[in-house]
Each structure stands twice: as C-alpha cells, then as structure tokens.
C-alpha positions as CSV (number, residue, x, y, z in Angstrom):
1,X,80.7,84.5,55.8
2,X,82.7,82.8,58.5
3,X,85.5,84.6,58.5
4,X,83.0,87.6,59.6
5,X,81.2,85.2,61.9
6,X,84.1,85.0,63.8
7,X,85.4,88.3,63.7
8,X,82.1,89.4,65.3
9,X,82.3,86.7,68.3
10,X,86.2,88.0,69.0
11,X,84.8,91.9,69.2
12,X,82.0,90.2,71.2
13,X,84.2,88.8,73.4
14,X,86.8,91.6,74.1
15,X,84.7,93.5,76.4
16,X,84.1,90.5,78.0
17,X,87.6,90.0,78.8
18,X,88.6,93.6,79.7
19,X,86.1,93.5,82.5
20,X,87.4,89.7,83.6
21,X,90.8,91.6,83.8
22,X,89.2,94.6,85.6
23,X,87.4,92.4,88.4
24,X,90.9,90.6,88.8
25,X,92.9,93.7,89.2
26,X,95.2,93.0,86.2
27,X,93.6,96.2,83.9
28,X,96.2,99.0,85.5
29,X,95.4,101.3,83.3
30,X,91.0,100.7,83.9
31,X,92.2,100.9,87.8
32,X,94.1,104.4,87.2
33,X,91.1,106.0,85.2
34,X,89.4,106.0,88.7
35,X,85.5,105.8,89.2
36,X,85.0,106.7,85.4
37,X,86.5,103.2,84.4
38,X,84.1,101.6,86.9
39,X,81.2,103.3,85.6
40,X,81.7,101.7,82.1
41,X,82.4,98.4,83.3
42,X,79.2,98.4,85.5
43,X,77.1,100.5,82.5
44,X,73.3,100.8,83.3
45,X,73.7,99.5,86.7
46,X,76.3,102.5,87.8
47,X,72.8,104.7,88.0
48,X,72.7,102.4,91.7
49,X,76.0,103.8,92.5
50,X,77.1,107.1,94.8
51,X,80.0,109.6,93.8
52,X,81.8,111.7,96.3
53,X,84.4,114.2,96.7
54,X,85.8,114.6,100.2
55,X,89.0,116.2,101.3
56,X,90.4,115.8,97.5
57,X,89.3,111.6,97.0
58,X,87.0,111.0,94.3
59,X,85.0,108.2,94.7
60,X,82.6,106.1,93.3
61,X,80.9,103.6,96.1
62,X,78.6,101.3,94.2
63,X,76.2,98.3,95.9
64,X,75.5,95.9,93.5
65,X,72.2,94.5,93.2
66,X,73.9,91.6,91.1
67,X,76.8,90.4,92.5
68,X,80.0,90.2,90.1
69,X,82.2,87.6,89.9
70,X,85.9,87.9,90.9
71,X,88.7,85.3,91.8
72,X,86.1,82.8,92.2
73,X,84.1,84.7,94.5
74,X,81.0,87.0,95.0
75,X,82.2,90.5,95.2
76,X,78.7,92.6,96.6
77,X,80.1,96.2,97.0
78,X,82.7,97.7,94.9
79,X,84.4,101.1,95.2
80,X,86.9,103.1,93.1
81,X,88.8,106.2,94.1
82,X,91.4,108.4,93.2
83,X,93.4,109.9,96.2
84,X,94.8,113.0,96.8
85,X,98.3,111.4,96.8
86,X,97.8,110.2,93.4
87,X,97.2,106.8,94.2
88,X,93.8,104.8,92.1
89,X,92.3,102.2,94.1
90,X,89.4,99.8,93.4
91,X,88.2,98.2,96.2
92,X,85.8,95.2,96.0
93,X,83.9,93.6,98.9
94,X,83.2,89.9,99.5
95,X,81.2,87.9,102.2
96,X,84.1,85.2,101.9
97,X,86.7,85.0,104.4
98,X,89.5,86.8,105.0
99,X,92.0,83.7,104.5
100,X,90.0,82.4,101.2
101,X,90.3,86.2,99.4
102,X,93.8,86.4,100.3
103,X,94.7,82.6,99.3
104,X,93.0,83.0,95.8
105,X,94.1,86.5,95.0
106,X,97.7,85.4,96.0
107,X,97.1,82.2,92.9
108,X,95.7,84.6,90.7
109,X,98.5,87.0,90.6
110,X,101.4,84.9,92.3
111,X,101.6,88.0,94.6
112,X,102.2,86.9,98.8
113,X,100.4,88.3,101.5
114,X,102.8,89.9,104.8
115,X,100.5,90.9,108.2
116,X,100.5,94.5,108.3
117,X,98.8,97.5,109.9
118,X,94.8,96.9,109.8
119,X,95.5,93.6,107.3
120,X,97.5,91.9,105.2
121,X,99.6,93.8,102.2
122,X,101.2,92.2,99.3
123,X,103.2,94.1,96.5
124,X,103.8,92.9,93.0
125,X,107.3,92.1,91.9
126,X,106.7,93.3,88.7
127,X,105.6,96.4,89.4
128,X,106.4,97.8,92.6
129,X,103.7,100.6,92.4
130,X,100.8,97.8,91.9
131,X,99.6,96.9,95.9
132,X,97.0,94.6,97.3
133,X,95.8,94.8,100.8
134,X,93.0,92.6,102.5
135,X,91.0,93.6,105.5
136,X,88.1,92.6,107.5
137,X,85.4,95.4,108.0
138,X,83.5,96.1,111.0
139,X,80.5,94.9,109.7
140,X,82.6,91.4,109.0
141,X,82.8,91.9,105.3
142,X,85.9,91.1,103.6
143,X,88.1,94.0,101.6
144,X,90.6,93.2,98.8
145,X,91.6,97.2,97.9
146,X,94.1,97.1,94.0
147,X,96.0,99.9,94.1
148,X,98.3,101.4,91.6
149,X,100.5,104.1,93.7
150,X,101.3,107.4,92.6
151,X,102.5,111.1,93.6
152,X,101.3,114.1,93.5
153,X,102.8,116.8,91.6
154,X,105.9,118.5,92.7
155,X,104.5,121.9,92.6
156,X,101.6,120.5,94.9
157,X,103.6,119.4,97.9
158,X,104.0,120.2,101.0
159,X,106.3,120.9,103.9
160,X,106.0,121.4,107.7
161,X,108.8,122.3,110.1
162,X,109.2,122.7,113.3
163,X,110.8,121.8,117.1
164,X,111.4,119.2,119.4
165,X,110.2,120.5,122.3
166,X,109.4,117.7,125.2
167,X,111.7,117.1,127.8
168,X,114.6,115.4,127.3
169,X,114.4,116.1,123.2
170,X,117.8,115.6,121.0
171,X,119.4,114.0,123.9
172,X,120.6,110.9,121.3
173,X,119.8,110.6,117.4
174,X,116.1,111.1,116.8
175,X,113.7,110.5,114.1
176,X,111.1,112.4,113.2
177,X,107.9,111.4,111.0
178,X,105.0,112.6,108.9
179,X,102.5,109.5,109.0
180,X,99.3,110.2,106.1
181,X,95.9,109.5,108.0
182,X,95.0,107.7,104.5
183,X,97.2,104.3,104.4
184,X,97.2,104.9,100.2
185,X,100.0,107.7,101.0
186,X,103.5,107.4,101.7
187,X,105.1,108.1,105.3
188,X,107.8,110.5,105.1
189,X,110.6,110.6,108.0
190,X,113.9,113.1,108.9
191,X,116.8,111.5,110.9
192,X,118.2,114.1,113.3
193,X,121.3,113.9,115.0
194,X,122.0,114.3,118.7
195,X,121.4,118.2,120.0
196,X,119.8,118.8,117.5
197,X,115.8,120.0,117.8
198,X,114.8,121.3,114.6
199,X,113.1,119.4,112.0
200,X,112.2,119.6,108.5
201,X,109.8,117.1,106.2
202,X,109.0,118.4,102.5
203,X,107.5,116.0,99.7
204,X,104.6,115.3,101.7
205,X,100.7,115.4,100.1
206,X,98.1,117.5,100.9
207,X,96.4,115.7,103.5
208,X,96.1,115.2,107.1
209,X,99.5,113.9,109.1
210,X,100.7,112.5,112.4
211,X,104.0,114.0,113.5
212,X,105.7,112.0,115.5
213,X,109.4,111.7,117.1
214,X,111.7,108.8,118.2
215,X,114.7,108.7,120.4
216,X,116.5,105.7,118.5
217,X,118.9,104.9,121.8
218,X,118.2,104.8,125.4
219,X,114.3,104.8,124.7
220,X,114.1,100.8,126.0
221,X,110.4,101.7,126.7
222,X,109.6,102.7,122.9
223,X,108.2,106.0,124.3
224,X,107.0,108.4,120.9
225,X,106.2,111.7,120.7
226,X,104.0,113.6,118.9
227,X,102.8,116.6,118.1
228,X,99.3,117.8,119.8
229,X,96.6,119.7,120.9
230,X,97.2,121.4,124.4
231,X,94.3,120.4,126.3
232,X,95.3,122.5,130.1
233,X,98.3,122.9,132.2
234,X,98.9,120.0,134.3
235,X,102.1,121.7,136.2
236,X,99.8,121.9,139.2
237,X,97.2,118.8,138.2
238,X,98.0,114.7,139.9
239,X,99.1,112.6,137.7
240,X,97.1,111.3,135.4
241,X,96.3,114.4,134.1
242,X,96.0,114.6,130.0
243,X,97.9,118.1,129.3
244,X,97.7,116.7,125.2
245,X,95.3,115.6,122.9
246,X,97.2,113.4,120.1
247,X,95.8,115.3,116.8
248,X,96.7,114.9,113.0
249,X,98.3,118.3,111.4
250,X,95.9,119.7,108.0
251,X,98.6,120.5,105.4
252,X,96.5,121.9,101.7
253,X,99.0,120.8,98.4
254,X,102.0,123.4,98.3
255,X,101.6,124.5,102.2
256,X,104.6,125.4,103.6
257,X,103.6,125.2,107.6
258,X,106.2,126.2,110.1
259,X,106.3,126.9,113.8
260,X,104.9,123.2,114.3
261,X,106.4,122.0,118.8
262,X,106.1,118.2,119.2
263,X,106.1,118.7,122.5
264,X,104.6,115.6,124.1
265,X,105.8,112.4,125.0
266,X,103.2,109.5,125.1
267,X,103.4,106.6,126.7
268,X,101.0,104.1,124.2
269,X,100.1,105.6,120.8
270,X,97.7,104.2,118.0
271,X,99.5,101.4,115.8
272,X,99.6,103.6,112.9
273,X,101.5,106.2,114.7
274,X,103.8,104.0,116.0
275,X,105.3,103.3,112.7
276,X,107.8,106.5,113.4
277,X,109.6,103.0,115.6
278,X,110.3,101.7,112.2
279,X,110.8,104.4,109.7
280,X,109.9,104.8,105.8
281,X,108.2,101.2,105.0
C-alpha cells in the first residue's frame, strides 16, 4: 500500500516540476512547442489568454489573473511565440527591476548578462542556440524573453540583390547588410571589395529588412547607407532637404528580389541599423 502511496505523490509531483522548469526557462523542448506548450501549462486559465498570427508569428499573449511564480519573482503577463525565422520564445513580464530579473536569472542558470541593443542579452554556453534577453517596457515593466534559435527552411529563404548607388560607393572595401526588423532573426552581411558596387545576401527569412552599407576605411565619421524610399528631388532644394525616407525592404520566404539601389547616405541612423558598423553578431 505504500509503495503505491508513493508512486502516486511522484506522478503527482511531475507536472509540478515540468512547469517549475518551464517558468525557469530550462524546458527547451515546452519553449519550442510554442503557445500550445503554454496553453497546457496555464490549463483552464489560457481561456483569459489572446492568440495571433501576424506577418508569420504565432503568438499566444496571456494576462494572468494569478500571478506565477518564476526565479523568485511575480511574473503578471506571459507570452509565447514562434517566429517566422524559426526561433520559439516565451516571454514573461515582471514588476521587478531590471537589475533584480537579470541578477537572479543569471544564478539560476549561471548564464551572464552583456548591454546590448534595447537590453541586456546573455547566451548559454551549453547551448549556443538557448538566448536570454532583459528589457524594460515602456510602460516600466520588466521583460526576461527564453529563446531557443532556429532557421527557417532552406527552400524558404530568401535573397535580395542589388547596387551601391550613392556617391562616392566602392571607393574602399564596403560592407553590406540585411538587418531583420524582429531582433529573434539573424543579421546577414556581404563584404565587397573596392570598385566593386554589386551586392548579393541569400539565406535571409521572410521578413522585413534594413539594407544598409559601410565604407570600412576613410569613413572617420561612421557615415551608413541605406537603402530607401525616394521622398523628392532635392538637386534644386537648400540643404536640409530629406530626398530619402529610411524604410525596411518586405522579402515573402523563397523571394528572390533584385534591382534593390542603396542609394543614400545618412548621416545618424537608428541603433539597430547601425549594426552594419560591426557586422554578423
């Protein structure tokens, strides 16, 4: 009679566990099933939640009228999402502070947090494809977003090509860049050597890009440019005049999109398209 007693409590206790693993990011494979994985860990109370489709990421945004624990802390809203890239991501929000999520996610899974675009991202060295990134919301609300990276099939990608086109283009070594809108996608860059102005990016995701280019000598001022949307002639116009309107490029999975002129130079860009300073990170 014990012996069943005890069985009983160990089957009780196993789903118990797999959800304390799935609030602490250590379920991968719970975290790559997407929204359905968080529906049966949150059960009856996933009725409260919202699923979406938009541009190719399902999601499953969820507002918890009881808040569940995770790393010693009160997570309130929690989200999970496949992207179009591949990549599963459960995000959980918190009303603790930035510093206090990071410091007990980084004890939790002995993972360290580097400053990065919009946050802080740490990688696990076991498994390079496991990423953690922290954030602050507008609203003031703390972010922890698991993520397990992935790619999209072969058959499914994408290429663009095109032309440098602004003045003084291929004078030295240039690189050129595809940087994703969504951060869960890789940036994917092309290294052209002097004089020469055509440029070519395959592998890249169905999803919306920056292109942008890079002079990597004799650019002291860490001028970038990028490809556009012609706004009017300014030939004529004093300067000051806005002749470009910096615009991501729509590519659909297996595109092949040619004829692309990065044909302005910019003086200040956005952070995120300024990576093309750096490279592939």
């Amino acid at each position: 009679m014990a012996r069943w007693i005890c069985l009983l409590l160990v089957c009780l206790q196993m789903p118990i566990a797999m959800a304390a693993n799935y609030w602490h990011c250590e379920d991968v494979d719970a975290i790559r099933r997407g929204p359905d994985a968080l529906a049966e860990v949150l059960a009856g109370a996933a009725q409260q939640c919202r699923r979406t489709a938009v541009r190719g990421v399902d999601t499953l945004n969820c507002e918890l009228a009881r808040a569940r624990a995770a790393f010693g802390m009160s997570v309130v809203e929690v989200s999970a999402s496949i992207q179009q890239g591949g990549t599963r991501r459960l995000s959980m929000m918190f009303k603790s502070g930035e510093e206090r999520v990071r410091r007990a996610v980084e004890q939790r899974l002995l993972v360290q947090f580097e400053a990065g675009i919009g946050g802080y991202l740490a990688i696990s060295s076991d498994d390079v494809q496991r990423r953690f990134r922290v954030s602050v919301r507008d609203d003031g609300a703390t972010q922890l977003a698991c993520e397990v990276t992935g790619e999209p099939q072969t058959s499914l990608n994408a290429m663009v090509e095109g032309r440098l086109t602004y003045p003084g283009a291929a004078k030295t070594a240039t690189r050129v860049c595809a940087i994703p809108v969504d951060s869960a996608l890789p940036m994917r860059c092309s290294e052209l050597p002097p004089g020469l102005k055509m440029f070519r990016i395959s592998g890249l995701s169905g999803a919306d890009y920056y292109l942008a280019a890079f002079a990597l000598s004799h650019n002291p001022d860490g001028v970038v440019a990028a490809y556009g949307r012609t706004l009017r002639d300014c030939s004529d116009q004093p300067p000051g005049c806005v002749a470009t309107l910096l615009v991501p490029l729509k590519l659909t999975p297996g595109q092949i999109q040619s004829g692309i002129a990065i044909a302005q130079r910019f003086a200040a860009v956005p952070e995120r398209v300024g990576r093309v300073r750096n490279g592939e990170l």
